[in-house]
N, C-alpha and C positions, 0 to 999 in steps of 0.2 A: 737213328732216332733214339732218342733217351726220355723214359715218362719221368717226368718228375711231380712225387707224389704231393709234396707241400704248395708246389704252384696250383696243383692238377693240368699240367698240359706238355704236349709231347716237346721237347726242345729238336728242332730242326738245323742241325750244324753243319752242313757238308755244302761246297756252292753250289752244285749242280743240284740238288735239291731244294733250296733256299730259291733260286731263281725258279724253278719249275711252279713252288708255291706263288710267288710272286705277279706268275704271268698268268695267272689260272683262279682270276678272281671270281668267276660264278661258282667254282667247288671251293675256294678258299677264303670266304668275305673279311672285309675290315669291319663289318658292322659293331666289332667287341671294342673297336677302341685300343689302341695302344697296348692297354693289358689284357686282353682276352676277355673281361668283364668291367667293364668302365660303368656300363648300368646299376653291377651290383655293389662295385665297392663307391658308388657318388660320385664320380670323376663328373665332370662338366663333359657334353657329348662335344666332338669338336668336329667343324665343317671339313667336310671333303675327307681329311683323315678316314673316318666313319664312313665314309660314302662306297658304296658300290657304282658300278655302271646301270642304269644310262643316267643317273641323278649324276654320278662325280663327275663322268665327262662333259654334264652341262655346266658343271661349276667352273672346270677346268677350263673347258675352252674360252668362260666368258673372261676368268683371270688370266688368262695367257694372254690377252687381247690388250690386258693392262701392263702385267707385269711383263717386261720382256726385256731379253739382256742389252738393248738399246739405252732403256731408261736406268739399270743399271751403272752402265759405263760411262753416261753422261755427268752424273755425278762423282766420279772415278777421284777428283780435285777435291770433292768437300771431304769424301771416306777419308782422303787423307789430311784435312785440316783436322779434323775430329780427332783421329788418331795423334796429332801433332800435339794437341790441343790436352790431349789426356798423360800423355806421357809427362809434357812440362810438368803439369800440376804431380802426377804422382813422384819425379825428381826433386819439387819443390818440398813436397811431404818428407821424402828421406835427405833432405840436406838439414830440415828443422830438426834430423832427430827421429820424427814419430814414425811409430810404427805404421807399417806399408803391406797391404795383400793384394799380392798380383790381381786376385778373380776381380775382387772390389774396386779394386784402382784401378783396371786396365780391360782386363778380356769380358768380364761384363758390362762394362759401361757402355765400351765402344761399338758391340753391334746394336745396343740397344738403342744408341741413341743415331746411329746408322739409319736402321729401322724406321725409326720413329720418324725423321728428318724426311724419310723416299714416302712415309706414309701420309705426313703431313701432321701430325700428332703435335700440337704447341706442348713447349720447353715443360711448361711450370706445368703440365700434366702427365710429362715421363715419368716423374719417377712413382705416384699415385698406380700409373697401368702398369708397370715393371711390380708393384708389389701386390695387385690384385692380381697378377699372372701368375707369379710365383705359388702365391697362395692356394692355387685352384690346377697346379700342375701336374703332372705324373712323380715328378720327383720328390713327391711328398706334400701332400697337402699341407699349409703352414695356418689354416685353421681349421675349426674343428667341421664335421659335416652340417650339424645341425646350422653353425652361420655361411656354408657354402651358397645356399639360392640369393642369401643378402649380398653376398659380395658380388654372385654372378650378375644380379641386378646395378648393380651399381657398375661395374664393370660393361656390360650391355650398354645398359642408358645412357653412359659418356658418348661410348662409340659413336653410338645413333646418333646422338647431339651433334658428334662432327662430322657427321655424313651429312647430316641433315643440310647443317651448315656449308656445307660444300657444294651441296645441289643446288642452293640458290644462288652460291658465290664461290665458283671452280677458280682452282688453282694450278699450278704445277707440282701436282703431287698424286700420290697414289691415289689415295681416297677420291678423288676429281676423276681421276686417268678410269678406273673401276666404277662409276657410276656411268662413264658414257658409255665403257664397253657393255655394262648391262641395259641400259638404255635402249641401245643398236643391235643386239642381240636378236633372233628371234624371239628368243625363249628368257625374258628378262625377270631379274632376280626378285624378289620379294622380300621388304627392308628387311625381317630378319634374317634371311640368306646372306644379306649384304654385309648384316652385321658380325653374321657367323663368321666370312672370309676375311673380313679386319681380323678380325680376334684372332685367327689362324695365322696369318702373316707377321703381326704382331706378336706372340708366340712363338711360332717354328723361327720367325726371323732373331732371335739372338740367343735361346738356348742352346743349340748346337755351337752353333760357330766360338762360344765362349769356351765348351769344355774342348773343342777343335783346336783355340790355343792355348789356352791351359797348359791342354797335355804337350802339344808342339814345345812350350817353354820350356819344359822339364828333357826335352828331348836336343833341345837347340844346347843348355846349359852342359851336357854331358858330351859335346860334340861338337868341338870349336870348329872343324872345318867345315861343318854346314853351316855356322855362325858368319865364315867368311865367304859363303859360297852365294848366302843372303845378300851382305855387302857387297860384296866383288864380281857376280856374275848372275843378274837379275834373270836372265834370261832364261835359266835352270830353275828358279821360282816355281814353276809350275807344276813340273815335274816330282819336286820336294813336296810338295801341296798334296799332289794325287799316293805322296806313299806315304806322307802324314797319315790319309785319311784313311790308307788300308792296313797297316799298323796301328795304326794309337786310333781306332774309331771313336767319334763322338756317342753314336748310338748303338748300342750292343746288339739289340735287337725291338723289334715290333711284334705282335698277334697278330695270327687269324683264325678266323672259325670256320670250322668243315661245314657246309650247307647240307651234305649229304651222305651217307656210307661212302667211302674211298678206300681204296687200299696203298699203302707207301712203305714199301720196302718187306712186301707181306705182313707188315701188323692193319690192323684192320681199324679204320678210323670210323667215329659214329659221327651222325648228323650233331651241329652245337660240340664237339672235342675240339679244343683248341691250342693252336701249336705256338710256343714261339719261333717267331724266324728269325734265326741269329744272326745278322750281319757279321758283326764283328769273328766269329768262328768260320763263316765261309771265307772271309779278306784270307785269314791265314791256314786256307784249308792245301795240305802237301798235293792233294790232286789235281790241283789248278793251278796254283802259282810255286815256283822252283827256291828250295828256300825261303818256304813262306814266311817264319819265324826272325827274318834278317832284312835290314834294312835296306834296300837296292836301290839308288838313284837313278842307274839305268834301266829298271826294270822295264821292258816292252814286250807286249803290253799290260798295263795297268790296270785294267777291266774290273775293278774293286765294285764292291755294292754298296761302298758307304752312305752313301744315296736313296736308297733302296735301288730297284729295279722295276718296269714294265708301268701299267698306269700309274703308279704311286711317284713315282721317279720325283725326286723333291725340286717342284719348280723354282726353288729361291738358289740351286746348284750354282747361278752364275753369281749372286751377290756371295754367298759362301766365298766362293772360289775369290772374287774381288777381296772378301775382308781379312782372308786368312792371308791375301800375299802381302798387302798394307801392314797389315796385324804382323806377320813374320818379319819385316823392315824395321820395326818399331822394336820387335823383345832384340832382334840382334844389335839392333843400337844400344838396348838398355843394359844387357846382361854379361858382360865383360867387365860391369862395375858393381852388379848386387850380386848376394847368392839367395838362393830357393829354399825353403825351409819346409818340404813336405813334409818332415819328421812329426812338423808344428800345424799343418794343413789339416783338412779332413774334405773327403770325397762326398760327392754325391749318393745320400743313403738308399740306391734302389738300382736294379739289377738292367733297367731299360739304358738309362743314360750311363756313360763313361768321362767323370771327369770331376772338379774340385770345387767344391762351397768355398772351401777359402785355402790360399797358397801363400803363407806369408815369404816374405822378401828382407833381407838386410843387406846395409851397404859391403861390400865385398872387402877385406881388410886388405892395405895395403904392402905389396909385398910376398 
């Protein structure tokens, strides 16, 4: 355990203490939010994230009821028109000439618009929620606090509007799939619960998985033979996926709040101190995994927490897993003809997420 004095809160790096937190939500709450104070610094409270037991697992169980890796993999066909669909245009971008950024042109479009498609969200109002989401994110709020309640309103209000729409005229989409399982619930949801878990899904669904390949690109680019192992032996995909994500993590880490005096590792924790839990330092912690520092394709087993772990465990884990194998078919198709210009990039300015605002691209010189 390390205090650090500018955050104020203990950083928890070791896995077996990482998961201990994890699984031990009545002494450890999520009620801080992502950063350990989400109340104080303005962040928008976010559904279920936030939530303790017995509230999160009523949230929980009524989306799992929607989201499930069924409805997932039925779309498995469109994930990859989309993907097909984004790649053209950004080849078509670099054959004109104009400059080209992997985030923008590719690893973020693609889950969002992923996302947006399983949620039911129409076209002409993506990119409108992609930029109120941004704006009101952990990764740096991209307006000021004092216009945060306007945007979250307006933001809000959309949602509802296509919920609303949905409950008198269901479709085949999430938003439809999640009003019935709250519906048949015992315990059914009240619109702004309803609205909270859009906004959730909507969110968690494409900020991770973009800087999941971001980082993958940069990793595929220095490493031809996973480039052809993408190509040539799909079958291995999976496995390349799970050490992606315990290597190069998207999330470095989450908070919790101690509910009450505890002791970890004889320092003495007070009721409201709060820790972060490091994902990313447990993935490569030497007590667990052998050679944690090195890239293993065999590695068995894989047991990574990039995910979190125990109730929080990230229920979108099977669409993840779906976009990054799509999403890895696509940069190894494309990256034998550009090169990657992190030099010229810039990462994501905050310490929770691991990954790039912008990764520019050129075409690869001949020869």
């Amino acid at each position: 355990m390390h205090w650090c004095e500018t955050g104020r809160f203990y950083a928890i790096t070791r896995y077996d203490d990482v998961k201990r937190v994890l699984h031990d939500p009545a002494c450890f709450s999520s009620k801080g939010g992502p950063v350990g104070r989400g109340d104080q610094v303005g962040l928008p409270r976010q559904a279920m994230i936030q939530d303790d037991p017995p509230h999160h697992d009523r949230l929980r169980r009524i989306l799992s009821k929607a989201f499930t890796p069924r409805v997932t993999a039925e779309r498995e066909a469109r994930v990859r028109e989309i993907a097909d669909e984004l790649l053209a245009e950004l080849r078509r971008t670099l054959a004109a000439g104009e400059p080209v950024d992997l985030v923008q042109g590719f690893t973020s479009p693609f889950p969002v618009r992923v996302i947006a498609e399983i949620l039911g969200i129409p076209r002409e109002l993506q990119e409108r929620l992609r930029i109120w989401n941004s704006a009101t994110s952990v990764t740096g709020a991209a307006v000021s606090l004092d216009h945060m309640p306007n945007v979250m309103r307006e933001m809000y209000g959309t949602l509802a509007e296509l919920i609303e729409e949905r409950r008198r005229r269901p479709e085949d989409d999430l938003f439809s799939a999640l009003i019935e399982a709250s519906e048949s619930d015992e315990s059914p949801l009240v619109p702004e619960e309803l609205v909270g878990l859009c906004q959730l899904l909507w969110s968690a669904g494409n900020e991770t998985t973009t800087n999941l390949l971001s980082n993958a690109a940069l990793v595929l680019e220095a490493r031809a033979e996973l480039r052809e192992l993408v190509s040539g032996d799909p079958d291995r995909i999976p496995a390349l996926i799970e050490e992606l994500l315990r290597l190069e993590s998207p999330i470095n880490g989450l908070a919790r709040t101690a509910t009450r005096d505890v002791s970890l590792h004889g320092i003495r924790l007070r009721e409201d101190d709060v820790l972060m839990v490091l994902f990313a330092s447990a993935n490569r912690d030497p007590r667990h995994f052998e050679r944690a520092d090195e890239f293993d394709l065999e590695r068995r087993p894989n047991d990574h927490v990039a995910f979190g772990h125990g109730i929080h465990y990230c229920l979108g884990s099977h669409l993840a897993r779906l976009e990054a194998r799509v999403g890895l078919e696509a940069l190894a198709a494309l990256l034998p003809a550009v090169r990657l210009r992190p030099d010229e990039g810039a990462r994501i300015p905050t310490g929770i997420l691991r990954g790039w605002l912008r990764l520019p691209l050129e075409v690869r010189p001949r020869g």
